[in-house]
BAVODREN-543272 format. One record per residue (C-alpha): residue number from 1; residue in three letters; chain; x, y, z. Coordinates in pm, 1 decimal. Layout:
% residues N
<pos=NUM&code=ALA&unit=A&c1=X&c2=Y&c3=Z>
...
This chain:
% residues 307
<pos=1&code=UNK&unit=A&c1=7593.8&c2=11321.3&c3=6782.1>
<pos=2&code=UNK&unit=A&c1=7643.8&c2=11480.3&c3=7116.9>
<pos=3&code=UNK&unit=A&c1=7939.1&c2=11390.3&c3=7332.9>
<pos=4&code=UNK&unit=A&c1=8258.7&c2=11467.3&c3=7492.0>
<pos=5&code=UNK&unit=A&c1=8627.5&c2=11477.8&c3=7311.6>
<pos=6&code=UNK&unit=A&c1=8882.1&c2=11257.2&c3=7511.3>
<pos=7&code=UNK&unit=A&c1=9212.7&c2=11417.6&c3=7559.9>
<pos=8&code=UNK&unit=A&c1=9345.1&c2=11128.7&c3=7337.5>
<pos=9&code=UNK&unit=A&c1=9147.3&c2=11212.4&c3=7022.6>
<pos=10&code=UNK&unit=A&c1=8869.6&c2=10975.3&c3=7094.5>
<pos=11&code=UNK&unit=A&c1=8503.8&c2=11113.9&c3=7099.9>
<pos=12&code=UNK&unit=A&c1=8230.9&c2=10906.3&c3=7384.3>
<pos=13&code=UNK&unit=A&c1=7861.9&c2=10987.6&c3=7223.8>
<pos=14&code=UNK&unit=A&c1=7636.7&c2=11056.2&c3=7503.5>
<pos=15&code=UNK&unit=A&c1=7283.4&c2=10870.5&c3=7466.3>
<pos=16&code=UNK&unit=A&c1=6942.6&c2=10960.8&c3=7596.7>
<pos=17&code=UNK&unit=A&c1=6931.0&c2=11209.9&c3=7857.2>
<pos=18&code=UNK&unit=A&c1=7260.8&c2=11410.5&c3=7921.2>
<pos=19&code=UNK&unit=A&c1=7330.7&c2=11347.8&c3=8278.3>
<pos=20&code=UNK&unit=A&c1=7692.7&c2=11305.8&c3=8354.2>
<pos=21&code=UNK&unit=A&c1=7888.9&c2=11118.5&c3=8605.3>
<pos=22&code=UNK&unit=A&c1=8206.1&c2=11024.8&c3=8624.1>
<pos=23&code=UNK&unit=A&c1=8385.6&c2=10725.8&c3=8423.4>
<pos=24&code=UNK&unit=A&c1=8603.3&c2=10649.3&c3=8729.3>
<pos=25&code=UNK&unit=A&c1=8940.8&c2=10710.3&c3=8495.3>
<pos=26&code=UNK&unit=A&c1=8967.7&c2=11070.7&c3=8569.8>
<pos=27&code=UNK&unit=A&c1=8871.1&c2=11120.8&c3=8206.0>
<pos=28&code=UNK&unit=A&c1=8593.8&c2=11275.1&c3=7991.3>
<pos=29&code=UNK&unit=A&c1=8230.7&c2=11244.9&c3=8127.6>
<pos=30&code=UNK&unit=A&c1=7999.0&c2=10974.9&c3=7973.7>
<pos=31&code=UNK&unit=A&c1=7625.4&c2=11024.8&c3=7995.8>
<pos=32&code=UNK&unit=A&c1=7491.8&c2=10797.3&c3=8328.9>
<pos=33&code=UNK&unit=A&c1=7254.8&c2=10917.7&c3=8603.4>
<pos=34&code=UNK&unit=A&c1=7296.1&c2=11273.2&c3=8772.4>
<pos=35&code=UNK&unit=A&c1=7199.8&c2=11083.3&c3=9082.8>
<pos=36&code=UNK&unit=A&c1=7437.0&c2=10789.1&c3=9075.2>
<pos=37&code=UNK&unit=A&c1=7687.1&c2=10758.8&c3=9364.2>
<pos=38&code=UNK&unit=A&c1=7947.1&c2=10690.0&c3=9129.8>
<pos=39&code=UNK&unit=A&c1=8202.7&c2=10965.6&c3=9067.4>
<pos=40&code=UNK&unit=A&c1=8093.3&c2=11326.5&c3=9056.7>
<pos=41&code=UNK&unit=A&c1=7707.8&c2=11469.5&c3=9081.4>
<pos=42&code=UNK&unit=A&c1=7763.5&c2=11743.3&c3=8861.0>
<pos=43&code=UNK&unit=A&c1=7548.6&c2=12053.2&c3=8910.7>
<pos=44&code=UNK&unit=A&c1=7578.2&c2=12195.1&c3=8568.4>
<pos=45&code=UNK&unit=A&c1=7541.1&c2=12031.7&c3=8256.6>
<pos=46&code=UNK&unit=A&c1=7552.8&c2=12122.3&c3=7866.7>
<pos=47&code=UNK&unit=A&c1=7394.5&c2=11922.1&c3=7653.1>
<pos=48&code=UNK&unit=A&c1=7420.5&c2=11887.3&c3=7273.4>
<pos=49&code=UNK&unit=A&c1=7443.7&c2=12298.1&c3=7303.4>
<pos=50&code=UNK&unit=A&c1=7439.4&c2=12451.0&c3=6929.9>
<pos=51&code=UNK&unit=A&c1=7507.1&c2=12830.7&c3=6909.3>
<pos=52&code=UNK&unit=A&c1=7600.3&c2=13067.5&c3=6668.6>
<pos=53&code=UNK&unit=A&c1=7689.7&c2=13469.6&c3=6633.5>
<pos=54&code=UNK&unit=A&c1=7730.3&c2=13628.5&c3=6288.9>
<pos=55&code=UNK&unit=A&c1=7737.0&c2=13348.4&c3=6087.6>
<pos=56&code=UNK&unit=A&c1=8042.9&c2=13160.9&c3=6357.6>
<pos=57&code=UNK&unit=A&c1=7943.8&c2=12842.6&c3=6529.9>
<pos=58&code=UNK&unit=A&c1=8040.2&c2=12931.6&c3=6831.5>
<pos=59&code=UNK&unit=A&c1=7962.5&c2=12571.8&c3=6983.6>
<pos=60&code=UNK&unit=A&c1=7854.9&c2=12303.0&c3=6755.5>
<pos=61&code=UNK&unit=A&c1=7682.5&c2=12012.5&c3=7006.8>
<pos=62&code=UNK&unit=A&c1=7903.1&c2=12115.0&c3=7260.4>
<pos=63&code=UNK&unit=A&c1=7821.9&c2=11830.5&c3=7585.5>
<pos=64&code=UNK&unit=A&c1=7950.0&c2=11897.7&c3=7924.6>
<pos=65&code=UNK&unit=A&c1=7936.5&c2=11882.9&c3=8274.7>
<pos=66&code=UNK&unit=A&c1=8092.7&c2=12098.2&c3=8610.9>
<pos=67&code=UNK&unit=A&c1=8096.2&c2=11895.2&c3=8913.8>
<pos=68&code=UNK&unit=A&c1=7950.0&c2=12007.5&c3=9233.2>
<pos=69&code=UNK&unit=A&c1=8164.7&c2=12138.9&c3=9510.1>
<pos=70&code=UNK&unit=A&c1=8474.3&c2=12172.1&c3=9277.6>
<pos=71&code=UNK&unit=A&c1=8662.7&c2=12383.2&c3=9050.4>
<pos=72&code=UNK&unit=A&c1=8678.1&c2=12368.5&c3=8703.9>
<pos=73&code=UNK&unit=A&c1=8859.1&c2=12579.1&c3=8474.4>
<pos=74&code=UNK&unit=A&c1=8768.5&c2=12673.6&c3=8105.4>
<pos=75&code=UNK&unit=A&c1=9025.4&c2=12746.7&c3=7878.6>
<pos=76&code=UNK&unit=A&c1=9026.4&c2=12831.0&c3=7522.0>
<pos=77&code=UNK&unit=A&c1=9190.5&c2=13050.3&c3=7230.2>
<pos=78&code=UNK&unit=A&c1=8996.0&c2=13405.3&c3=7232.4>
<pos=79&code=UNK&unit=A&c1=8684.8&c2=13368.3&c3=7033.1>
<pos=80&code=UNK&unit=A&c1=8612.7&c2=13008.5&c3=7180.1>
<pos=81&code=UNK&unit=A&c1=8321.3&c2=13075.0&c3=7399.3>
<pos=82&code=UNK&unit=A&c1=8451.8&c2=13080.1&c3=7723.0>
<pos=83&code=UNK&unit=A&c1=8262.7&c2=13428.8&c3=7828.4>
<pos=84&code=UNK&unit=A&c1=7946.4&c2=13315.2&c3=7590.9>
<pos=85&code=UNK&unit=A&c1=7950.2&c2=12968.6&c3=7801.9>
<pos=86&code=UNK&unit=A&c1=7903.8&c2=13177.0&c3=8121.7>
<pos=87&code=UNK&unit=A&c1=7670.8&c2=13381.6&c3=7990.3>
<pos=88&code=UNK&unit=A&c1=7442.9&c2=13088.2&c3=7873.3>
<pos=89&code=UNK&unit=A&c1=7512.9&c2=12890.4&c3=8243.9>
<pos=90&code=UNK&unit=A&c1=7394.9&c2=13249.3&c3=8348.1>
<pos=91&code=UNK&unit=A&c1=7061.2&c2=13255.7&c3=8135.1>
<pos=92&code=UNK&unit=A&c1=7177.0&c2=13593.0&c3=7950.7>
<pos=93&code=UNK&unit=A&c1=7263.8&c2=13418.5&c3=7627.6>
<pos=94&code=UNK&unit=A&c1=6976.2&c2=13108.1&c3=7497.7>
<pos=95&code=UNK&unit=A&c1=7129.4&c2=12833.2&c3=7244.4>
<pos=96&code=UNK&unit=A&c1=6982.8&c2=12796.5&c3=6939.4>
<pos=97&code=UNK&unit=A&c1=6950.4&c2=12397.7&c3=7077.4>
<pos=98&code=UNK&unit=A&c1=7018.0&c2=12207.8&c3=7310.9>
<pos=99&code=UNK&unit=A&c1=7004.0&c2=12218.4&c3=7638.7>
<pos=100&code=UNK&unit=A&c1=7149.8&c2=12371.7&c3=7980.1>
<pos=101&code=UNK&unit=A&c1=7065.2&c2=12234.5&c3=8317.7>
<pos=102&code=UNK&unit=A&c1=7089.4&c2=12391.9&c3=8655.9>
<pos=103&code=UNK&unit=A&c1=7069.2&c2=12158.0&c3=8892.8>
<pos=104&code=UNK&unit=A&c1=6878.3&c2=11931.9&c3=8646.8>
<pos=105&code=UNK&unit=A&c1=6638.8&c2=12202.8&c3=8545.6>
<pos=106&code=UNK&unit=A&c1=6624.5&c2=12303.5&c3=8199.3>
<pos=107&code=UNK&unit=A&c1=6694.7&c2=12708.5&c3=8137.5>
<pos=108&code=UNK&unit=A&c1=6642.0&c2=12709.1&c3=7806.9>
<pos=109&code=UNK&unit=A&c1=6281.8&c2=12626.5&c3=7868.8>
<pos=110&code=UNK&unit=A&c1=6206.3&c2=12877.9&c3=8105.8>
<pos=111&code=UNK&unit=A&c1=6076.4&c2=13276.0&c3=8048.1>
<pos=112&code=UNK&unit=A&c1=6277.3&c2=13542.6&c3=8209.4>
<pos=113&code=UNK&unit=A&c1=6064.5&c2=13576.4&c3=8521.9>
<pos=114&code=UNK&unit=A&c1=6082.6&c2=13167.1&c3=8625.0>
<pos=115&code=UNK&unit=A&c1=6524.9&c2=13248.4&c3=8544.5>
<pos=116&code=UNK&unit=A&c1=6493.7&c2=13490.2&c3=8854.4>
<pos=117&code=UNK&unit=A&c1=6465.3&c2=13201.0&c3=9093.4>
<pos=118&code=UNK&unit=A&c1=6765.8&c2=13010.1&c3=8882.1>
<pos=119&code=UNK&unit=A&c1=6958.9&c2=13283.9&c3=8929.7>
<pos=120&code=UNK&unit=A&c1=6927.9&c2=13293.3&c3=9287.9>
<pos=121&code=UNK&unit=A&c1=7169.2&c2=13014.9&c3=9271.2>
<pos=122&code=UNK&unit=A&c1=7430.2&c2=13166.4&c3=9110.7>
<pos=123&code=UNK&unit=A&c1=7696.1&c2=13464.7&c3=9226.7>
<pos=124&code=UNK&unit=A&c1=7897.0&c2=13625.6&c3=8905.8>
<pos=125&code=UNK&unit=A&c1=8223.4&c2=13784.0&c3=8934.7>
<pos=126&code=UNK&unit=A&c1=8271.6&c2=13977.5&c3=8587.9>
<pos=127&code=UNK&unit=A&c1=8577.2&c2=14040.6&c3=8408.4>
<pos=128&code=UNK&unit=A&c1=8770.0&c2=14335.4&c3=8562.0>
<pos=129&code=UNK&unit=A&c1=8515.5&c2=14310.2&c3=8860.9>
<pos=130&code=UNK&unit=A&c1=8225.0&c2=14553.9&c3=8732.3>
<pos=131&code=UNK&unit=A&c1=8197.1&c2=14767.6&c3=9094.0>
<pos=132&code=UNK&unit=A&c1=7986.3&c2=15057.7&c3=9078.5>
<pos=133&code=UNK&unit=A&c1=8220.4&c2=15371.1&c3=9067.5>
<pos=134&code=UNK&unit=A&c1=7949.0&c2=15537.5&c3=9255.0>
<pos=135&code=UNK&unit=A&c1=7920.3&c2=15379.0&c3=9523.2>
<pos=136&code=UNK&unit=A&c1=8164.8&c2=15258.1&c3=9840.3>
<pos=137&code=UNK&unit=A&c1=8316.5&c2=14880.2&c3=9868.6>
<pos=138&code=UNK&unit=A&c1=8054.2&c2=14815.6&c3=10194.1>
<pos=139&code=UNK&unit=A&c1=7744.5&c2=14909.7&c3=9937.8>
<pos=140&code=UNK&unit=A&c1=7894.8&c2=14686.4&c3=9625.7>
<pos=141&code=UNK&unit=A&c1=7896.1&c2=14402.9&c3=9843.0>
<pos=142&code=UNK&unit=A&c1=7590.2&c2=14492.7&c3=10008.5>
<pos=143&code=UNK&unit=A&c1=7339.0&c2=14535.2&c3=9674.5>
<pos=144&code=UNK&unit=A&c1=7246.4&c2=14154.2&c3=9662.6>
<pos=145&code=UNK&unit=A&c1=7147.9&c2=14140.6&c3=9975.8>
<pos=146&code=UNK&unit=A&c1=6938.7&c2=14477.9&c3=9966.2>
<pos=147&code=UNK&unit=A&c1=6815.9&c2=14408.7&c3=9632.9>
<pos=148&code=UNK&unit=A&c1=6725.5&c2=13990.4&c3=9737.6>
<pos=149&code=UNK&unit=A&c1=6635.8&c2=13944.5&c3=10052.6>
<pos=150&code=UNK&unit=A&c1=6471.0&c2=14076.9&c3=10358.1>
<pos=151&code=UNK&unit=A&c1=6779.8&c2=14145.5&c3=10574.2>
<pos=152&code=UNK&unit=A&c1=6765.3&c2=14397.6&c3=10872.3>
<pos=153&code=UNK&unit=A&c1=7081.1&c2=14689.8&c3=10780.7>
<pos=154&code=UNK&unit=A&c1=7248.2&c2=14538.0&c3=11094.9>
<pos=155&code=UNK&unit=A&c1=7231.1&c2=14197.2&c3=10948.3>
<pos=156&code=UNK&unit=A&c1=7341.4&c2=14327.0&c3=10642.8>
<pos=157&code=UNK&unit=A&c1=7630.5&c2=14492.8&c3=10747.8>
<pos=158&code=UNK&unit=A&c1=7706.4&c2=14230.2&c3=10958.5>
<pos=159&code=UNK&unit=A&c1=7703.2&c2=13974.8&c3=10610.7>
<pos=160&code=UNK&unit=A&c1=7901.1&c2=14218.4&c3=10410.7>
<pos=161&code=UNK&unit=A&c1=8194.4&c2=14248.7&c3=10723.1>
<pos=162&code=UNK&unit=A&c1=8201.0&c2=13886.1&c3=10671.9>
<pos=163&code=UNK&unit=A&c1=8260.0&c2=13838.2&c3=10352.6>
<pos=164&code=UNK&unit=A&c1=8476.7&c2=14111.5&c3=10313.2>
<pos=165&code=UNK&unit=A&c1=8698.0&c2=14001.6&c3=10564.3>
<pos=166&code=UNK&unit=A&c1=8659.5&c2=13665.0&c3=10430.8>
<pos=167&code=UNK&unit=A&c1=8864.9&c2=13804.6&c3=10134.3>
<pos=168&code=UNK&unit=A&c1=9129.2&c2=13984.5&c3=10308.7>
<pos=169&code=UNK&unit=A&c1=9010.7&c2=14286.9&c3=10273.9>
<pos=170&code=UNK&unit=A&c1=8845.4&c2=14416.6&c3=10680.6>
<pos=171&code=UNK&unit=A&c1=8884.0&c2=14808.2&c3=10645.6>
<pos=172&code=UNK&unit=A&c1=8772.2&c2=14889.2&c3=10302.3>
<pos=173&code=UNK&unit=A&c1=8420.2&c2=14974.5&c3=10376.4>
<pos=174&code=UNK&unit=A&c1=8406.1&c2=15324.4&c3=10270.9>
<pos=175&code=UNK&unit=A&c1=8660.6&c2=15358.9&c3=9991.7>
<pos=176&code=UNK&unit=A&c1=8488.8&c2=15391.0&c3=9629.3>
<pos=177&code=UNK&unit=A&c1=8676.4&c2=15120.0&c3=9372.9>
<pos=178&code=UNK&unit=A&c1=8850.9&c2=15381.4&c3=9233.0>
<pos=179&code=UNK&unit=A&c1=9042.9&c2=15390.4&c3=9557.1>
<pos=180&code=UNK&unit=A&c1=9145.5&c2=15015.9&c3=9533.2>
<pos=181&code=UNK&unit=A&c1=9429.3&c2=14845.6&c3=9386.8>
<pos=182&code=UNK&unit=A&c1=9303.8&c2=14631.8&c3=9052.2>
<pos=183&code=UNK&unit=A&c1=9387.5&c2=14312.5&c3=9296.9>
<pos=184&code=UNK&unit=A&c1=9139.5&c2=14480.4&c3=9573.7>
<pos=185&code=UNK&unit=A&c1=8892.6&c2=14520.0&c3=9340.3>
<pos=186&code=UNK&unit=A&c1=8896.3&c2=14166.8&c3=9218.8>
<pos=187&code=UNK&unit=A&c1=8855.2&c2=14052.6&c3=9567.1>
<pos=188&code=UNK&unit=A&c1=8582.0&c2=14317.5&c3=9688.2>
<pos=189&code=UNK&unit=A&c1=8393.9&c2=14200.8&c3=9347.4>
<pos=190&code=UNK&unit=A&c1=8395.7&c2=13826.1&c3=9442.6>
<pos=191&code=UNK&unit=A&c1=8283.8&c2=13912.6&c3=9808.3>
<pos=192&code=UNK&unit=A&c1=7961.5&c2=14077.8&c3=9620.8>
<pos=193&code=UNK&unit=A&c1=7986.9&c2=13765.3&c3=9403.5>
<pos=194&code=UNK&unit=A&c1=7923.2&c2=13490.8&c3=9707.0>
<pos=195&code=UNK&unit=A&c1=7727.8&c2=13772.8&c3=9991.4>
<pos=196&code=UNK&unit=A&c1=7378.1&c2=13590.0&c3=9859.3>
<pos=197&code=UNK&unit=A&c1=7565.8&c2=13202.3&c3=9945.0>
<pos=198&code=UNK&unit=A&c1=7526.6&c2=13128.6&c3=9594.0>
<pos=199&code=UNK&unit=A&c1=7584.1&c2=12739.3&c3=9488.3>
<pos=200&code=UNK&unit=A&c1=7776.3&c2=12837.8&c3=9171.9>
<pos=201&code=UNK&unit=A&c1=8012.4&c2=13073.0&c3=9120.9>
<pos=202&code=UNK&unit=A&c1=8089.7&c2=13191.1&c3=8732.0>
<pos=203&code=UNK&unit=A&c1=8446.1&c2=13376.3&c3=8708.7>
<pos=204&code=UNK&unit=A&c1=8522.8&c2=13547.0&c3=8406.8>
<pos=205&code=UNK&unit=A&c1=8921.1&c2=13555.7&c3=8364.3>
<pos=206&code=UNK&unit=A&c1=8986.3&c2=13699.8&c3=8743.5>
<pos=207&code=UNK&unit=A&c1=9367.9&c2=13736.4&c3=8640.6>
<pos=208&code=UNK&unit=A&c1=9363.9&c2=13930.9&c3=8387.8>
<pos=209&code=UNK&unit=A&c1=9613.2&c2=14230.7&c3=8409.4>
<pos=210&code=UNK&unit=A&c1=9704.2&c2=14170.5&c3=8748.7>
<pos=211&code=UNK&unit=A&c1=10055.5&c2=14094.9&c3=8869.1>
<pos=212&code=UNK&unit=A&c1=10161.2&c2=13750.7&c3=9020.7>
<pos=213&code=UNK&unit=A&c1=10164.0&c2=13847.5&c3=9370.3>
<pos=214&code=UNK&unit=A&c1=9785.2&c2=13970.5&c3=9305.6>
<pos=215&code=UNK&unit=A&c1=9756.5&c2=13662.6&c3=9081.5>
<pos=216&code=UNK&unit=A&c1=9859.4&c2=13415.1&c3=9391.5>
<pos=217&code=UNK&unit=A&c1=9581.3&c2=13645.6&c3=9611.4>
<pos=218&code=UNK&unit=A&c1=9299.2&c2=13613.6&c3=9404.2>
<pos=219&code=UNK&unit=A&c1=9364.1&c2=13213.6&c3=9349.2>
<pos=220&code=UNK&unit=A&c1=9431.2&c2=13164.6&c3=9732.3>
<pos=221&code=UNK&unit=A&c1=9083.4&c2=13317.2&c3=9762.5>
<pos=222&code=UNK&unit=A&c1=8887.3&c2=13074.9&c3=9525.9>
<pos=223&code=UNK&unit=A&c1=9027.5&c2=12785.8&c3=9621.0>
<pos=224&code=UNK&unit=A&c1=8935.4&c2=12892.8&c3=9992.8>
<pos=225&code=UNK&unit=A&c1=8563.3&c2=12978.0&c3=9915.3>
<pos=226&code=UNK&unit=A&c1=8575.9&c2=12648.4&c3=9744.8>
<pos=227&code=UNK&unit=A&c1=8717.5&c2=12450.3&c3=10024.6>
<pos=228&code=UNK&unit=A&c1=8506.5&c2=12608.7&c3=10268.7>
<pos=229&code=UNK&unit=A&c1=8183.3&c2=12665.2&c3=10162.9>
<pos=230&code=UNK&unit=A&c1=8159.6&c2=12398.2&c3=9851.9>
<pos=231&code=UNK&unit=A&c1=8048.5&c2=12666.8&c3=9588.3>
<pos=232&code=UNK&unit=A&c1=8068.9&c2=12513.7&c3=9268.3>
<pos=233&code=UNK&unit=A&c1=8339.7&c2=12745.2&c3=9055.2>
<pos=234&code=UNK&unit=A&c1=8351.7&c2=12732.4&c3=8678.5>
<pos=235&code=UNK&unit=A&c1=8669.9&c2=12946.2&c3=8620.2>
<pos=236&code=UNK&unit=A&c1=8742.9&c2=13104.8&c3=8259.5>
<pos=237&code=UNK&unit=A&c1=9144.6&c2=13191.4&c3=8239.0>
<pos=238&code=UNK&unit=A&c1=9451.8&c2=13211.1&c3=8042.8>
<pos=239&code=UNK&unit=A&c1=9672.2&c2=13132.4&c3=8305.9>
<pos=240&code=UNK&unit=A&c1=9815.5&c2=12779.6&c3=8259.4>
<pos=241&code=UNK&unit=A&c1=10020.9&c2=12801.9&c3=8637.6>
<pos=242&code=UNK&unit=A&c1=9726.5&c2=12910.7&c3=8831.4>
<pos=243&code=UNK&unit=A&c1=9452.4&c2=12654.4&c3=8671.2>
<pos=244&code=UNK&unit=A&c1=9716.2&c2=12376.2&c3=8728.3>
<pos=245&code=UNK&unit=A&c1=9774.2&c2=12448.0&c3=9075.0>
<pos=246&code=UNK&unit=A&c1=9341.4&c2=12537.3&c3=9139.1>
<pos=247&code=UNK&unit=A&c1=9179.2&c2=12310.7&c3=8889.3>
<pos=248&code=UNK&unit=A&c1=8995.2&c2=11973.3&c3=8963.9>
<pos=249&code=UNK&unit=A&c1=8893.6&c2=12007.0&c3=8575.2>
<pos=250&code=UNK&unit=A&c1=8983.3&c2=12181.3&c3=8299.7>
<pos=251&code=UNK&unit=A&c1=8740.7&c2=12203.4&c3=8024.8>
<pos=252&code=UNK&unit=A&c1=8960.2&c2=12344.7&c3=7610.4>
<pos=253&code=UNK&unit=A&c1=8671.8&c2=12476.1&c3=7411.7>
<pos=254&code=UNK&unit=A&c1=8750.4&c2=12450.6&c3=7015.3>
<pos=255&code=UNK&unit=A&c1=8618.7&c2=12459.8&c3=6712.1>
<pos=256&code=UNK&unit=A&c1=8292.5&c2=12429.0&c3=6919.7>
<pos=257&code=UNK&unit=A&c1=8358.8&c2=12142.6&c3=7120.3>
<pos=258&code=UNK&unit=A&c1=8512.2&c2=12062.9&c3=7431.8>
<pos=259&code=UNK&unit=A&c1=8829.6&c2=11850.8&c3=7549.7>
<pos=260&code=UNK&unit=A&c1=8762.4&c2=11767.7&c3=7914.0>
<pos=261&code=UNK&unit=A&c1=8968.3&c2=11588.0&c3=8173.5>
<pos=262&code=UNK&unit=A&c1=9211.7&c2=11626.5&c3=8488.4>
<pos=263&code=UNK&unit=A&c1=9469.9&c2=11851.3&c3=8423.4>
<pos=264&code=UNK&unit=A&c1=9727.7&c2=11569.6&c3=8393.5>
<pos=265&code=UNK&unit=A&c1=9489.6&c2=11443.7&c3=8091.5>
<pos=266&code=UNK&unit=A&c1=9490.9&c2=11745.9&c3=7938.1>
<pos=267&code=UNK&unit=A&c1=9870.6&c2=11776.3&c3=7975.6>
<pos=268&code=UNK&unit=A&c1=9945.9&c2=11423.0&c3=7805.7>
<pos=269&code=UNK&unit=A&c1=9703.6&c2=11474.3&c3=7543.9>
<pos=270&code=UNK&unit=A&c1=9805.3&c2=11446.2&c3=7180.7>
<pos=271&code=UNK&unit=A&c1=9533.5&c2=11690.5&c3=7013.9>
<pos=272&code=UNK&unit=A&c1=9756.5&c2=11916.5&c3=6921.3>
<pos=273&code=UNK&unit=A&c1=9553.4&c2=12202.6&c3=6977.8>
<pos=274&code=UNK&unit=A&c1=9576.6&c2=12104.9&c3=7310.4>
<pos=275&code=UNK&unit=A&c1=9948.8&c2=12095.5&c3=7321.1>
<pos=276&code=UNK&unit=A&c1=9979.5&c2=12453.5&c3=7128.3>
<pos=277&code=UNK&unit=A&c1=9805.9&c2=12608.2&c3=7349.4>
<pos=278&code=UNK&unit=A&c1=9932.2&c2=12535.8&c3=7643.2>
<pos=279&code=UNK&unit=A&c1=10272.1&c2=12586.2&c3=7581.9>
<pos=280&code=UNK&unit=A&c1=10195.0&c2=12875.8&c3=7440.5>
<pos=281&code=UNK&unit=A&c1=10057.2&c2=13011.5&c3=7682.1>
<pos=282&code=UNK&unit=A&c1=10301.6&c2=12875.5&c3=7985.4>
<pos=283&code=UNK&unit=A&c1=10543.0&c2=13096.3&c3=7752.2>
<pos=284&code=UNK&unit=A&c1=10358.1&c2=13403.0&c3=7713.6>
<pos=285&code=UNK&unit=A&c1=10322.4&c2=13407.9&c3=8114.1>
<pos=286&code=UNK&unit=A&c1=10657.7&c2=13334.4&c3=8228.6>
<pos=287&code=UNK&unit=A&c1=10892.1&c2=13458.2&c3=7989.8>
<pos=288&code=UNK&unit=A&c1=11157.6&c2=13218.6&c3=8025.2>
<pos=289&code=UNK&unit=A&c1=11511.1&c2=13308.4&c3=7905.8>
<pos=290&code=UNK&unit=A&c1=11593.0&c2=13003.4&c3=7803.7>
<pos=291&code=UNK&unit=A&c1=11432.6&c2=12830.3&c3=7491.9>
<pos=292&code=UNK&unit=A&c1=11181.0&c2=12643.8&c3=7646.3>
<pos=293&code=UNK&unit=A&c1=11220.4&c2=12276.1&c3=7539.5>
<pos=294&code=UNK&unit=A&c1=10975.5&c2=12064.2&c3=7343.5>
<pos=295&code=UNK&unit=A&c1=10679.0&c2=11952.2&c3=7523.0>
<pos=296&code=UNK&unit=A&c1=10438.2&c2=12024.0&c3=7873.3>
<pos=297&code=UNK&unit=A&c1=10676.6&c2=11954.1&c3=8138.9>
<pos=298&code=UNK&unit=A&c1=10749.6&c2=12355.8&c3=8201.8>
<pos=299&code=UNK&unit=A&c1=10362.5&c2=12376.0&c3=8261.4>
<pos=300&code=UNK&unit=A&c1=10414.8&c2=12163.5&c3=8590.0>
<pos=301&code=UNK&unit=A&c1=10620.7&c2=12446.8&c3=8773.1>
<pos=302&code=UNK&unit=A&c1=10533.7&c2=12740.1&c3=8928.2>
<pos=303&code=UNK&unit=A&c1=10633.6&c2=13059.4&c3=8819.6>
<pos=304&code=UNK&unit=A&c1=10954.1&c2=13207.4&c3=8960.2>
<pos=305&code=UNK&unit=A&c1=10812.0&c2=13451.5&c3=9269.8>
<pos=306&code=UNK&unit=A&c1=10490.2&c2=13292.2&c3=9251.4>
<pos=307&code=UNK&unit=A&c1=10532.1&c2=13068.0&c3=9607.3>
């Protein structure tokens, strides 16, 4: 039976169609109306999603929903599905059932050329940034628009200034990635990302290998496209201190389900593959000296250097 896993162990079934709103509690998501003034609209929905890849169920009637205009980050062990979940909100990967809405339209039911107008919606920022080596920052950012609309070059340069500069990056027009730090790149890679004003934004783990000063940068950025422009971000990361401080939900994908709540659910929760994980993790990042004592309470500080 599709549903949603409560941070506490309980499981809410979700009947007839899968249109999410919020309970009210700041918990899981029970299946209402999409269009209900209650709680959240949420712009993204999974629905009873089965999947699997050599012979794994990678989800097994995985329900769930991203609200619109907020942040919500996806955590999981490696081998969860965090990347595959994008991919499938993206249209590059179909579920063997179930179904994925965008902005209550059905993907799964459409052929490649009806996903082009889908996808028109969405802005991507890749793991490690994908920039073409070949070509300068000012012509990354500036593909979208060349390759999807019918901007004039000055109105194209003019959009790619903006959004460059909207990252902190002004005078990197004519450097090739290769010239930029691995933070820089990040950045010029989500200014490509939102250049088309896409409603959602998917980011694939934007921290990876970067240091915590570049860590803070790239964070400071999403949460200001967020807050600004009200793009929808669905965030995959390992980095408990970050999706604490950025997340309005964080979605644990495991063994093929989800656990779904505000972070302060999922810190309080007793599944203890909740609990593992994140203290593992808060350890891995920060290295404390000290044995870290039992429990989530370390989770709730920022790393030393990190303000």
């Amino acid at each position: 039976m599709p549903g949603v896993r409560l941070p506490d162990g309980r499981f809410r079934a979700a009947g007839g169609r899968a249109n999410f709103t919020d309970d009210g509690g700041g918990g899981a998501k029970v299946a209402i109306s999409m269009s209900s003034a209650e709680g959240d609209e949420f712009r993204v929905l999974l629905d009873d999603v089965r999947f699997q890849q050599g012979g794994h169920a990678v989800f097994d009637g995985l329900s769930c929903g991203f609200p619109r205009g907020k942040i919500t980050v996806v955590l999981g062990a490696s081998g969860a599905g965090k990347s595959t979940l994008l991919r499938m909100i993206g249209g590059l990967t179909r579920p063997d059932s179930g179904r994925v809405l965008i902005a209550g339209q059905d993907i799964t039911e459409l052929s490649e050329t009806e996903l082009f107008s889908v996808r028109d919606r969405l802005g991507m920022l890749f793991q490690g940034g994908a920039l073409l080596d070949s070509l300068t920052i000012f012509e990354n950012v500036a593909l979208p628009l060349r390759e999807h609309t019918r901007l004039s070059d000055p109105d194209i340069a003019d959009e790619v200034r903006r959004r460059l500069e909207a990252v902190g990056l002004p005078d990197v027009d004519d450097l090739l990635p290769g010239q930029l730090s691995g933070g820089m790149k990040r950045r010029a890679a989500l200014a490509r990302a939102v250049v088309t004003d896409p409603e959602i934004v998917l980011v694939d783990e934007p921290f990876s290998g970067l240091d915590p000063v570049n860590v803070r940068r790239i964070e400071n950025v999403l949460v200001d496209l967020n807050r600004r422009l009200g793009i929808t971000l669905i965030v995959t990361s390992h980095h408990i201190a970050s999706t604490l401080r950025m997340a309005y939900r964080m979605l644990f994908l495991a063994d093929g389900s989800a656990i779904y709540g505000l972070p302060d659910d999922l810190l309080k929760s007793s599944d203890l593959r909740v609990t593992e994980f994140l203290s593992a993790e808060t350890q891995e990042t920060w290295q404390p000296k000290s044995p870290t004592p039992p429990g989530l309470r370390l989770a709730s500080r920022a790393p030393r250097g990190a303000a």
